[in-house]
Structures are given as C-alpha cells and as structure tokens.
C-alpha positions as CSV (number, residue, x, y, z in Angstrom):
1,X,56.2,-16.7,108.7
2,X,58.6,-14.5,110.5
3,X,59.7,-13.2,107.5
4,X,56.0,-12.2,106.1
5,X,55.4,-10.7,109.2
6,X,58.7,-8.4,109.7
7,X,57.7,-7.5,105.6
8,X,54.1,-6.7,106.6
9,X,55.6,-3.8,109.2
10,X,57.8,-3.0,106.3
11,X,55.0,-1.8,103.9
12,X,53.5,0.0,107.2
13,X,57.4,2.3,107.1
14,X,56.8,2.5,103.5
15,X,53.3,3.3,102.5
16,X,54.0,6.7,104.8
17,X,53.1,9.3,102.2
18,X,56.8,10.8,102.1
19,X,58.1,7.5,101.3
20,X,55.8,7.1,98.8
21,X,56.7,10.3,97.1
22,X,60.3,9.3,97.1
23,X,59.5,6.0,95.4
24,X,57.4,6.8,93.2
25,X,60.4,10.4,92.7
26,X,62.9,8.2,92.7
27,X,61.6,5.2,90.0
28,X,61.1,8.5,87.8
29,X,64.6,10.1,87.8
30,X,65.9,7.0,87.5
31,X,63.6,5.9,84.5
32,X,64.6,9.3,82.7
33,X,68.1,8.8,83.7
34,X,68.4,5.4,82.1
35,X,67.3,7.2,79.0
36,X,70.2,9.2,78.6
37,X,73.3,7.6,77.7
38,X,76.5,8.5,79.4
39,X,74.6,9.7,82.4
40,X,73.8,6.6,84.3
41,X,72.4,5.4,87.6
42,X,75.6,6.2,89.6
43,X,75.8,9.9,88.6
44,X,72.6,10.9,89.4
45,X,72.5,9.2,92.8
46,X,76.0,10.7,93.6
47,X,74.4,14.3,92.5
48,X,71.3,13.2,95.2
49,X,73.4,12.4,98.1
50,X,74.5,15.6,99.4
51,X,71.1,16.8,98.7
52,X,69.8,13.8,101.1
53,X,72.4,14.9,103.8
54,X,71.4,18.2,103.8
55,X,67.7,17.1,103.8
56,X,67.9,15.4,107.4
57,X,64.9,13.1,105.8
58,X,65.3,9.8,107.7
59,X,67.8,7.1,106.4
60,X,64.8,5.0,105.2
61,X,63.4,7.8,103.4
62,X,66.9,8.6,101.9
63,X,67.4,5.1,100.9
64,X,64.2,4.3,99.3
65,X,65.0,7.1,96.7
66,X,68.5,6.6,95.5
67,X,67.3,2.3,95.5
68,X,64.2,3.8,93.5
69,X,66.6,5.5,91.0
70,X,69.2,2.3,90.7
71,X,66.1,0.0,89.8
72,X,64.3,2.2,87.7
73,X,67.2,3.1,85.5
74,X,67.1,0.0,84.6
75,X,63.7,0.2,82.8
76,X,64.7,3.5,81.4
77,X,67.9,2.4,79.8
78,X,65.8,-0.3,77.6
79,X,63.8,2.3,76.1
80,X,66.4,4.0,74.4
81,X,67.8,0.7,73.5
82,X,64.7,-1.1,71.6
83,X,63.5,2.3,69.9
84,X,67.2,3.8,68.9
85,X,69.5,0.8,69.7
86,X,71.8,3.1,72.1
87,X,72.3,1.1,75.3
88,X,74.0,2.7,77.8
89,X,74.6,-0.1,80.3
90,X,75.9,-3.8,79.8
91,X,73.2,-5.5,80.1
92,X,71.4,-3.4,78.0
93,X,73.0,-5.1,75.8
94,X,71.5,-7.8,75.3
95,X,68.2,-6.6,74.9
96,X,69.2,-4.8,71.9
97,X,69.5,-8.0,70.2
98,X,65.9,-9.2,69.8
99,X,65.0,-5.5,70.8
100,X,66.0,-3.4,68.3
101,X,65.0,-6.1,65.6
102,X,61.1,-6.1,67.1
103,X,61.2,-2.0,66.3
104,X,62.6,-2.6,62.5
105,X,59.9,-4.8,62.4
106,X,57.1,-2.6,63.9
107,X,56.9,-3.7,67.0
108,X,58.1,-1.7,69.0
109,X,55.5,-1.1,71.4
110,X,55.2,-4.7,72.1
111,X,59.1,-4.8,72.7
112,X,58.6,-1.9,75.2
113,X,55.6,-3.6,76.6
114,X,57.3,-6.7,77.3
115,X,60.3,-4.6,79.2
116,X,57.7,-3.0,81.4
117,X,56.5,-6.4,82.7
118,X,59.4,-8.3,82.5
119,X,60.7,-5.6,84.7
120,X,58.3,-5.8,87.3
121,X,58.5,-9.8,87.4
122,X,62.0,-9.7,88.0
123,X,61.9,-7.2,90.3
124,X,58.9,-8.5,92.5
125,X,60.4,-12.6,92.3
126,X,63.8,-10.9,93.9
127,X,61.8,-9.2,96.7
128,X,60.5,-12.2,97.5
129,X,64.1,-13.8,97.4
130,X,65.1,-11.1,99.1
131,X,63.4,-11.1,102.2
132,X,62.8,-15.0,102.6
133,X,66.9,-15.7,101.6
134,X,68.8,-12.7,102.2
135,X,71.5,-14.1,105.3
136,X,71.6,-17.5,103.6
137,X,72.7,-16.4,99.7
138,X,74.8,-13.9,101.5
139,X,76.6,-16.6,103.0
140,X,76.3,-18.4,100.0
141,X,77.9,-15.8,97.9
142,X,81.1,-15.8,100.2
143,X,81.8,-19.2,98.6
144,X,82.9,-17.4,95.6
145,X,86.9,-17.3,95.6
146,X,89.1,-15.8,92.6
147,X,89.4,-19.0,90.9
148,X,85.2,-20.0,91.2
149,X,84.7,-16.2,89.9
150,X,87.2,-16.8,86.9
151,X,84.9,-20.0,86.1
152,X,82.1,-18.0,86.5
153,X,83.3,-15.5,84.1
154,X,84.1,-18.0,81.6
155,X,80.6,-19.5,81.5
156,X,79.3,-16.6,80.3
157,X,81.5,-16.1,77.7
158,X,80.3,-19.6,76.7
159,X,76.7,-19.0,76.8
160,X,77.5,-16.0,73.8
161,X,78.1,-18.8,71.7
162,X,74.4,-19.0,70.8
163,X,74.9,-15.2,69.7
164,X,76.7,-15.6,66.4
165,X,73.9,-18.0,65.6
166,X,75.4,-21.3,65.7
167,X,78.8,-19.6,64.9
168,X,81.4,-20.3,67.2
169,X,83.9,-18.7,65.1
170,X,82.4,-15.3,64.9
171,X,81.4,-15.2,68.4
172,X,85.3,-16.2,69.4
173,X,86.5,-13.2,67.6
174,X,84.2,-10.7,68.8
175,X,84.8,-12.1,72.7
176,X,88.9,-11.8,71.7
177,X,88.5,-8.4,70.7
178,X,86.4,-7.6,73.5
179,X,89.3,-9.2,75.6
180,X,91.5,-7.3,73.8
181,X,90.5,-3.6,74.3
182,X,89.5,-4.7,78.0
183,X,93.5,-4.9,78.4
184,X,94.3,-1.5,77.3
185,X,95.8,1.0,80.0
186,X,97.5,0.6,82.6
187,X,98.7,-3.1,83.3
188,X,96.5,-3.2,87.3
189,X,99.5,-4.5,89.4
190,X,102.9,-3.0,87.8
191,X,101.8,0.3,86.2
192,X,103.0,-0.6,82.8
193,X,101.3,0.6,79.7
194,X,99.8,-2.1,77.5
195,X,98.2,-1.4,74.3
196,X,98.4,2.6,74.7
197,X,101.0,3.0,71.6
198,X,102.4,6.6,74.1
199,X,98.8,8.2,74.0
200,X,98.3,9.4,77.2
201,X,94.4,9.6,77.7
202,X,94.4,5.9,76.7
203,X,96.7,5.0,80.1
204,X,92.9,4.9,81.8
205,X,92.0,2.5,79.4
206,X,89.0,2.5,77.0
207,X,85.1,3.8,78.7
208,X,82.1,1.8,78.0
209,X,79.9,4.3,77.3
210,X,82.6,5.5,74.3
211,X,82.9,1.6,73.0
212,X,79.4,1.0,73.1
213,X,77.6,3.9,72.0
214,X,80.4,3.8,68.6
215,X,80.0,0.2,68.6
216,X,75.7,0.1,68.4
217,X,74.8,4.2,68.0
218,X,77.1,5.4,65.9
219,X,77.0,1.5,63.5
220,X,73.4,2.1,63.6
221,X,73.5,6.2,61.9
222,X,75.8,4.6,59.1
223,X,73.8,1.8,58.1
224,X,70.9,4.2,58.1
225,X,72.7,6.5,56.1
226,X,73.9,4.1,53.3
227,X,69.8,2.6,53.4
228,X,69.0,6.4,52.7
229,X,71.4,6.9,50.2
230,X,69.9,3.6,48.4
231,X,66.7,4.8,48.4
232,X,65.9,1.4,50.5
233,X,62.4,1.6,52.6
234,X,63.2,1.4,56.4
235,X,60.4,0.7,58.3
236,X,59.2,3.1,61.3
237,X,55.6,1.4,61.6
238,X,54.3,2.0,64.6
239,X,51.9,-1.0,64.7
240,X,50.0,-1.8,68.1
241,X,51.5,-0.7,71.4
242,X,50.4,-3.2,73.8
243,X,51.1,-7.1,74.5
244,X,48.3,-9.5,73.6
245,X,47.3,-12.0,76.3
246,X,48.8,-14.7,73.9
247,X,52.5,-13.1,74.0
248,X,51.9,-12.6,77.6
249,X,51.7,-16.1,78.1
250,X,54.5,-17.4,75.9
251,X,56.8,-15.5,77.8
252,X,55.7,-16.3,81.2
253,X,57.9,-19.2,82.4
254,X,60.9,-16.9,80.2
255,X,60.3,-14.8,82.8
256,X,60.6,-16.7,85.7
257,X,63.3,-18.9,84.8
258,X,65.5,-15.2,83.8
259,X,64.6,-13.8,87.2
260,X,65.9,-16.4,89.2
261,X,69.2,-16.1,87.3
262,X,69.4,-12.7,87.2
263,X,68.7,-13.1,91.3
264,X,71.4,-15.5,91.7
265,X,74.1,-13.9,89.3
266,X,73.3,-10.7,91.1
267,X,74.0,-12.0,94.9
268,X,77.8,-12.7,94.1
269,X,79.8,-9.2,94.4
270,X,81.3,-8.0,90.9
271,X,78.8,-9.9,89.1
272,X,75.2,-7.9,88.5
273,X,73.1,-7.2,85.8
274,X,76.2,-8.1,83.3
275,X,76.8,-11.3,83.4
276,X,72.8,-12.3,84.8
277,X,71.4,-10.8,81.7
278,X,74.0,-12.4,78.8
279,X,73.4,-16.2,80.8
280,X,70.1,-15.7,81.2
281,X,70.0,-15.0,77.7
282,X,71.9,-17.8,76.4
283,X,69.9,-20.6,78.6
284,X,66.8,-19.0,77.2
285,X,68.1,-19.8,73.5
286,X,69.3,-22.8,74.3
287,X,65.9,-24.0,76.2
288,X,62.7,-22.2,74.5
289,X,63.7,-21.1,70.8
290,X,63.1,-24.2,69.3
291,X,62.0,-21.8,66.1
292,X,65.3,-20.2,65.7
293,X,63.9,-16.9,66.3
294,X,66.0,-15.4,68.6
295,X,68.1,-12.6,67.6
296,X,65.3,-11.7,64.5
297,X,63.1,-10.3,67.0
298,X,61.7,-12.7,69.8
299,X,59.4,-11.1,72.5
300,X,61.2,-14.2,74.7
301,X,64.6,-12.3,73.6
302,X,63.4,-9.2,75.6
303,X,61.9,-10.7,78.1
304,X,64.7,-12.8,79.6
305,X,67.0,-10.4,79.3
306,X,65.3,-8.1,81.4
307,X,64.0,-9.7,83.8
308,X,67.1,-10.6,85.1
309,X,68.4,-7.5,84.7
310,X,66.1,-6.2,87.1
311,X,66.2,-8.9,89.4
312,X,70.0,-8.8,89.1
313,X,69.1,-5.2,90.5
314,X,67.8,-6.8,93.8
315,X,70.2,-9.1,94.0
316,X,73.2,-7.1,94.5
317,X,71.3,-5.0,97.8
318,X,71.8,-8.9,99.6
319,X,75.8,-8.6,99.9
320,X,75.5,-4.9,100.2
321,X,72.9,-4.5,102.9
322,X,74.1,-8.5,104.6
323,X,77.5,-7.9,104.6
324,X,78.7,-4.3,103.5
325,X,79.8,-6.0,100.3
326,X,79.1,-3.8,96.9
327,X,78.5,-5.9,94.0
328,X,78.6,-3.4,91.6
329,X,79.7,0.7,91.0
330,X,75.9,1.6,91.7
331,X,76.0,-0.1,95.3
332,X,79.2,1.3,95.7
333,X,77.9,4.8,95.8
334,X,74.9,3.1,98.0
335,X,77.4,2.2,100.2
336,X,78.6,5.4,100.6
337,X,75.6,6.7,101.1
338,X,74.4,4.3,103.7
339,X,77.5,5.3,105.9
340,X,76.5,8.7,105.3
341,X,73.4,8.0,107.0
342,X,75.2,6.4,109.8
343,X,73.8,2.8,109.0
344,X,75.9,0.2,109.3
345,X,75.5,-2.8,106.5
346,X,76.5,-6.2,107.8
347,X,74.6,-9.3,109.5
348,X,72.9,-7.1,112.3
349,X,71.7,-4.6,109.9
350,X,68.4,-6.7,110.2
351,X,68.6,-6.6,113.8
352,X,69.4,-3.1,114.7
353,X,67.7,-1.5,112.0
354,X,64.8,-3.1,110.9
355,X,62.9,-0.5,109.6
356,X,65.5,0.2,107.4
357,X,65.9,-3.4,105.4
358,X,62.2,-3.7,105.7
359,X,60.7,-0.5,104.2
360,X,63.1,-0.9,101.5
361,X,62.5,-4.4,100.3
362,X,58.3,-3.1,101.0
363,X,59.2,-0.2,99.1
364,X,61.0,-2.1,95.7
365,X,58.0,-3.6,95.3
366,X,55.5,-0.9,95.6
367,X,58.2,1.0,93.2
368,X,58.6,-1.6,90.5
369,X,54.4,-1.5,90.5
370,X,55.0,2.3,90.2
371,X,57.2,1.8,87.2
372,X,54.6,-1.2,86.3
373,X,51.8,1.3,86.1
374,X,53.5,4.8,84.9
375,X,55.8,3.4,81.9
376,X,53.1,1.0,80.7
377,X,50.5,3.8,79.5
378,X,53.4,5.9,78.2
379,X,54.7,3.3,75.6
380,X,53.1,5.0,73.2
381,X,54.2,7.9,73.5
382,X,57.3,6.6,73.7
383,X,57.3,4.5,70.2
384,X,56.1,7.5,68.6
385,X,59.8,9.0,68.6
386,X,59.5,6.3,65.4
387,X,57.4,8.6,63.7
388,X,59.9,11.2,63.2
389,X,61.2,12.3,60.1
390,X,64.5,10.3,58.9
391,X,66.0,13.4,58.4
392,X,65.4,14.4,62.1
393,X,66.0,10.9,63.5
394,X,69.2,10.3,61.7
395,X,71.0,13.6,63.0
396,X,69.0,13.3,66.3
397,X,70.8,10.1,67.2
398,X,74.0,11.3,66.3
399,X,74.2,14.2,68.4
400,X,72.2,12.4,71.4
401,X,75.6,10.3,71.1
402,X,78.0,12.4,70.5
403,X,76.7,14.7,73.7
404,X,76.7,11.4,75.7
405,X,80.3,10.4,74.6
406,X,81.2,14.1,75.5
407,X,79.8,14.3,79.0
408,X,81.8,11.3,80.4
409,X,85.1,13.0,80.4
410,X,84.7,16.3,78.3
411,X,87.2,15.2,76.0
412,X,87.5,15.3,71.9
413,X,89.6,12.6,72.0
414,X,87.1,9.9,73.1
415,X,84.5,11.9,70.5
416,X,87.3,10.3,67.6
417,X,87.0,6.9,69.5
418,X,83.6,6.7,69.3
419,X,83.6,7.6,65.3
420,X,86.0,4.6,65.3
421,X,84.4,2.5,66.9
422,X,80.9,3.1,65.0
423,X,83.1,2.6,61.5
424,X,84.6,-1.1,63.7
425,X,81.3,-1.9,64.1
426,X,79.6,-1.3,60.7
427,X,82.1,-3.2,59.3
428,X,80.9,-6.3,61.7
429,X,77.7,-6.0,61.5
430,X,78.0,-6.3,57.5
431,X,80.2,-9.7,57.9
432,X,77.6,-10.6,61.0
433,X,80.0,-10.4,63.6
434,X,78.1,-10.5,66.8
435,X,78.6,-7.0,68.9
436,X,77.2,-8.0,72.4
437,X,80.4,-10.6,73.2
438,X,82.5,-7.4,73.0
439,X,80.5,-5.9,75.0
440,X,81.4,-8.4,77.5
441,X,84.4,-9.2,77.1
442,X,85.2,-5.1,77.6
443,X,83.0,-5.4,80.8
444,X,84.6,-8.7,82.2
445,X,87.9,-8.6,80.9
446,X,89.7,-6.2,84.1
447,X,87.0,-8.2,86.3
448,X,88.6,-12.2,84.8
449,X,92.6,-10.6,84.8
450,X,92.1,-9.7,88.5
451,X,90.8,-12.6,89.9
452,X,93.0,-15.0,87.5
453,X,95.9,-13.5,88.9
454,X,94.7,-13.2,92.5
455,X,93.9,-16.9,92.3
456,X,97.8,-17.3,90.9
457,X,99.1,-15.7,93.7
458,X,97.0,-17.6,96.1
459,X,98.3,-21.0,94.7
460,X,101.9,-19.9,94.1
461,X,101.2,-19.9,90.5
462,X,99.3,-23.9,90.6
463,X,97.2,-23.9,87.8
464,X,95.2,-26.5,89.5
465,X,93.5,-24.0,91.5
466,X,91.4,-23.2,89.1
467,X,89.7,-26.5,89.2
468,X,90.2,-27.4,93.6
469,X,86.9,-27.0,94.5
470,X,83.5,-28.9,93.4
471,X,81.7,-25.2,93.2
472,X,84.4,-24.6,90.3
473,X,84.6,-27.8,88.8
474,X,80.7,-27.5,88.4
475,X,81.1,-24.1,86.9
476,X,83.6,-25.5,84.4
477,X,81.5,-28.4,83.6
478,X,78.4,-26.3,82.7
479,X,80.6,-24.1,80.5
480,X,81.3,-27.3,78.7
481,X,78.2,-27.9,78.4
482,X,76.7,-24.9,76.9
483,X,80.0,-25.3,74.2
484,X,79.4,-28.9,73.3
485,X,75.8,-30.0,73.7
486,X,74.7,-27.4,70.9
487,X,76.9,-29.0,68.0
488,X,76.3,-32.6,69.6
489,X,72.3,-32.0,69.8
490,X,72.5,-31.0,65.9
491,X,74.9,-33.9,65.1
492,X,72.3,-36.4,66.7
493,X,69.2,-34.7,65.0
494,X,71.0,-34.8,61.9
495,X,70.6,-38.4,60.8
496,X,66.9,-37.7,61.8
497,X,65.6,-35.0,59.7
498,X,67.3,-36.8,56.4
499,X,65.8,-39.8,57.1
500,X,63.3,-41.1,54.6
C-alpha cells in the first residue's frame, strides 16, 4: 500500500503540464526515431542531453523525456519492420517474422494494431512490476554471475530452434554464422585480429545496423526485384486497419505471459529487449501455436514479441535507477545523463529523490497510453505506404537503407557490406535458412565470449563452473528442455495420429 501511495504522488509530479509535454514530446521523437534505421534511441537521446543541460528544466522533467524517447522507439521501430521488413534494433527482429508475413498477406494494419497494444501491455504490466518489485529484482538480478549469464545466453539460442520450423539443422547454421561474424575484430583481451583477413575498418568488427539492414532490407529489394521481373503478383492489399475484438482476445494471455518475460529478461544487466523478445518468442511457439501458424503470419507472433520488448524496456530502468547498473547502450547514455543532472542511481535513489523514481514510473505509463492513443489512429496512414507504386517502393527501400547504412560511420566500405550481406541473405531465405538466429548470435556472441572467459578466469579455467550453482544448473536444464521436449512431444504423438 506504501507503494500505491508513493505512485499516487508520482502522477501528482507528473500530470504537471510541462511534464506532460515532455512525455507526450518525448514518446513522439522517439516513435519517429525508431522509424529510421541506423538512427536509433541512443543517438537522439545523446543529441537531447546537452540541450537538457542547458535547459535547467528539472531532473524529473529531463528524465521523463529522454525515458519517453527510449520506450517509444521501441514502437516506432516495429512500424518500419512489419510494413518494409527493415528492423533496426534486435528485437525487432523478431517481430519481422510473423510481421512482415501479416503485410504480404494484407494485413498489415492488424499487424500494426496488434504492436500498438501489445506495446502498451508490456509497458503498463512492467510499471506495475516496477514500482511494487524494483529493490527486490534488483537484488535478484545481482545473482547473475558470468557463468549463470553464459547459461542464460545459451537458452536463447535454444529457444530459436522453433524458428527454422522444426529444423534444428538450419537454425544451428544460421546461429554458427551469427557466432561467427560476432568474432570478427579485434580478439577483446589480447588485441589480436581474428577474422579481419588485413582490412583495417573490419578491426572494429562488423555493425548491426550494416548486418541486418543487408541481411532483411536489402534480401527483401532482391526478392522483390526477381517477383517483378517474373511478372508474379505481390500483394500490397491494404485490407482493414484495426483489430477485431476476437483477435484481441486470442492474444490476450500472449500478452501477458510475453511481458512478464520481457520484465524479467530485462532486469538482468546486458540482457534487454534482445534476448526477452527471441525467448519470449520461442515459449510462445512452443505453448499457444498448436496450428503451426507461427512464422506464416500469427497476430500471437507480433504480439509476444512486443510486448516484451517493451516491457524489457522497463525492466532495464530497475538495475539502472536501483543500483547505477546499465543493462543496455540506451541506459548507458541514461546513466550519463542522470549524473549530469546530479542524481545519484543506487538503493537510496528512492529515498533521497522520490520525486524523481516516482514521476517517472507515473509518467511511463501515462506515456505508453500516449503512444496507446496517438499511434493507434495513425495505422492507417501508416499501412498506406503499401499503396505506393512498386516502382517507388522498390527504389524507396533501397535508398532508405543505403542512407541508414551510411550514416552509422560515413563509410563506403560498410555500404559494400551491406550489398553482401543482402546477396548472403537472399541466398538463405531461398534454401529457408532462418535470419533472426543470426541476428542473435551477432548480438550475443561478444556478450557469451566475455562472460565465458570471465567465468574461466574466475575458476582457473574449471569447466565446472559453468554448472556450480542451482540458478545455472536450472538455466541449463530449461535449455534442454526447449531442445528435446519438441522432437520427444512429436515422437510420442506420432504413434497416435497413425493409429486406426
């Protein structure tokens, strides 16, 4: 009750009209922002911050913006992935999968639809966790040791096996490769190249927005092209633009069950939105798509995904604003911020500053109903980009990626990488190699190496280590789990469905 009542003086700090404004500014910039590829969350709050320092606005103020711009960017980012399949984060990912196929099959608006309120679920559960459970998951997260975050890691490589559609084969090639170019550059602790063949720009290893954005955008232009060439119809039906109250419902407990992951996945630092939205995925498949429909263009396959993307979103301000932790780049640059302000994250940050934990987590949620109510009218408008010509669309997608690609690091060279990439992946999506486990496996790979080795060095090189503690033996054991119980469950059914 302490709790409701702290939150209740929380909405007082942050139903003041200038902290409106910079809610309901800061869920819009970030909503744009998430649009554009290569631009990100963390640049634009970076480009804020100095004009928050200058401002003298309070801290809460400040910090209610650049939060509004991390959460809402990760709305934004899904548009451009369902309608043009050109994420631009991680676990954006994932939503392109059922995503993307909902808009080649017309649906697009429900696809956005479903984002919008998947979104504000996830986002309005992980207030809720946020303010009744923020010292205890904090001290829960601080449980997590290299070896339980190597276990950790691994588990979500295991849930992609229900990508490749019951093929563990494919899905083990495309997390390898993913493995793979996550190791070139610079090896982390001696300095020596790996995998750079003498090219010098390649010593920083290989960007995310260059991999992906060849991988999905550029993949997506060639298959295009070669339908065109065919003379093949490809359909850019508008259809309805709104959720029926029957989808609604379907999705529901998808919803809740992907928000509570994404929450949980998000407390532990180096985790977020990545790893929350792949497992939440996975369990999703494995629990609810009893149809087989996932990956073909599942409402359920946007939802999940989402919602704990978003709720991921909350998750990581528990270690950052609890115990001065960052659990990702984004609150990295929040951190920065914060100190800027002169506000000290850690245990008392509740105590000394109350106004500031409390109009923020008031705040979140009267900014995930702004994003609730603005983006929901505007999908639309938004599914209408469908309607453009082919020979507008085509050459619109290509440039959009090609001035993404270029803005990272202003160089040609990463331009040629992406054009590689896109031919890699046309190539895999022809022999239906799945493209989200390298994805992840670019994303985690640095993240697994480091804390494999730190655990190594921690043991004096016992292997055992990786198994001392129940927290990581129960990781382990689920990532058996999601391996084995798929091919066992069909194995058992088997006899079943030939039975006379």
């Amino acid at each position: 009750m302490d709790s409701f009542g702290h939150l209740i003086q929380g909405f007082g700090v942050a139903l003041q009209p200038l902290n409106l404004f910079f809610a309901l500014g800061g869920v819009m910039v970030g909503t744009v922002v998430g649009m554009l590829p290569g631009i990100g969350p963390i640049n634009a709050i970076a480009i804020l911050i100095p004009v928050i320092f200058v401002s003298g606005v309070p801290p809460e103020s400040a910090l209610i913006l650049l939060a509004g711009v991390y959460y809402g960017s990760q709305y934004g980012n899904s548009i451009s992935t369902i309608l043009l399949n050109v994420p631009g984060t991680a676990s954006a990912v994932v939503t392109a999968i059922d995503g993307y196929a909902l808009t080649k099959k017309g649906q697009a608006g429900p696809a956005l639809a479903m984002a919008a309120v998947a979104s504000f679920v996830g986002g309005t559960l992980s207030i809720f966790g946020l303010v009744l459970f923020a010292p205890l998951l904090a001290g829960w997260a601080l449980r997590f040791g290299p070896a339980e975050y190597f276990a950790l890691m691994v588990f979500a490589f295991a849930a992609l096996s229900s990508f490749a559609g019951g093929s563990l084969a494919k899905a083990f090639i495309a997390t390898g490769l993913g493995l793979f170019l996550a190791s070139v550059g610079l090896d982390p602790n001696s300095s020596v190249p790996r995998f750079t063949f003498g090219e010098l720009r390649l010593f920083d290893g290989l960007d995310f927005v260059v991999v992906t954005i060849g991988l999905f955008a550029i993949s997506e232009v060639l298959l295009l092209l070669e339908s065109t060439r065919r003379g093949e119809e490809v359909k850019t039906v508008v259809g309805k633009v709104m959720l029926s109250a029957k989808e609604l419902a379907a999705s529901g407990w998808v919803m809740i069950r992907g928000s509570v992951m994404g929450f949980l996945v998000g407390i532990l630092p180096g985790a977020g939105g990545t790893i929350g939205s792949f497992v939440a995925y996975g369990m999703e498949q494995r629990i609810s798509d009893r149809e087989g429909t996932f990956g073909t263009g599942d409402l359920r396959g946007v939802a999940s995904p989402e919602s704990a993307s978003n709720a991921a979103a909350t998750g990581a301000m528990i270690p950052l604003l609890t115990l001065g932790i960052p659990g990702s780049a984004t609150t990295a640059v929040l951190l920065g911020a914060l100190m800027g302000l002169n506000i000290t994250p850690g245990p008392l940050l509740i105590e000394r500053s109350p106004e500031v934990f409390w109009g923020l987590a008031a705040s979140m949620y009267i900014g995930n109903l702004f994003l609730l109510l603005l983006n929901l009218p505007l999908v639309g408008v938004f599914v209408r980009v469908l309607s453009l010509p082919r020979w507008f669309l085509i050459p619109g997608v290509a440039g959009m990626s090609f001035v993404a690609v270029y803005a990272v690091n202003f160089s040609v060279f990463d331009l040629y990488l992406m054009v590689g990439f896109g031919v890699l992946g046309y190539f895999m999506r022809k022999v239906k190699i799945p493209l989200a486990p390298v994805i992840l496996g670019l994303v985690l790979g640095p993240l697994m190496e480091k804390n494999l080795r730190r655990a190594m060095a921690l043991s004096d090189g016992d292997w055992g280590v990786l198994v001392a503690s129940p927290l990581s033996v129960s990781i382990w054991v689920l990532a058996a789990s999601v391996l084995l119980a798929p091919p066992l469950w069909d194995r058992w059914r088997r006899p079943g469905r030939t039975a006379p």
